[in-house]
C-alpha positions as CSV (number, residue, x, y, z in Angstrom):
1,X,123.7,80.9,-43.7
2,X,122.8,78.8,-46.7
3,X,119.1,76.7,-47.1
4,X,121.1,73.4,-47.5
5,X,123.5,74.1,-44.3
6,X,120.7,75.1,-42.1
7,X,118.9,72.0,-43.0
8,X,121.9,69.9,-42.4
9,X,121.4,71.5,-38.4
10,X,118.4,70.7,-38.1
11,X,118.5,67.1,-39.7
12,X,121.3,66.4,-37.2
13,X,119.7,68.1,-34.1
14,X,116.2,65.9,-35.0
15,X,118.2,63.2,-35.2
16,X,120.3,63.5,-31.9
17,X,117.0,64.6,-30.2
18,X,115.1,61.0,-31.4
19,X,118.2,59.5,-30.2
20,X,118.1,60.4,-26.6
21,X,114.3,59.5,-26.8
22,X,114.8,56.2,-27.7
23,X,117.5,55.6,-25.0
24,X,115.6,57.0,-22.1
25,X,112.3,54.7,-23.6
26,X,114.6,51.6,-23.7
27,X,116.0,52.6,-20.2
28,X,112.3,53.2,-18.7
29,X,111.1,50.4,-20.1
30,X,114.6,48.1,-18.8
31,X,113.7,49.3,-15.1
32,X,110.1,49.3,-15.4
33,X,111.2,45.2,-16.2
34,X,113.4,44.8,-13.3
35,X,110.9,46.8,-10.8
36,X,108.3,44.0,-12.2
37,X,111.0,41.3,-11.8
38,X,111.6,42.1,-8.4
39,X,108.1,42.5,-7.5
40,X,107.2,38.7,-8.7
41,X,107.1,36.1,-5.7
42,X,110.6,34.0,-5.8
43,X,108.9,31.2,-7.3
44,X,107.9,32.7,-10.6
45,X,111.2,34.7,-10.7
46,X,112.8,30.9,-10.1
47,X,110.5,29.6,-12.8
48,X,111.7,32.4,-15.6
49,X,115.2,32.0,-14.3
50,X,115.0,28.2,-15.5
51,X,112.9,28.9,-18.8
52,X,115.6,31.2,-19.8
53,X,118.7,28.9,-19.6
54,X,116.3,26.2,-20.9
55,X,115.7,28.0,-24.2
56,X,119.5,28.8,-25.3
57,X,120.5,26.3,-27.6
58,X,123.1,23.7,-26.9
């Protein structure tokens, strides 16, 4: 097998492996949010439920 072919595998295998990282950190950190969400007493999850429509712009 050439140097620059070999390479090429293990460029594309880093980068496939950083991929799936990044998704299962952006998952984690997604449910780690909604665990925290669900966790808050209704009336701070009502308050951030306002502040969000609030903030879109008309």
């Amino acid at each position: 097998m050439e140097l620059s072919q070999l390479l090429n595998e293990i460029r594309a295998n880093y980068e496939k492996i950083l991929t799936r990282n990044q998704i299962e950190t952006v998952l984690s950190t997604r449910i780690q949010v909604m665990i925290s969400y669900r966790q808050a007493p209704s009336r701070i999850r009502r308050q951030s439920m306002s502040t969000q429509f609030l903030s879109r712009p008309l």
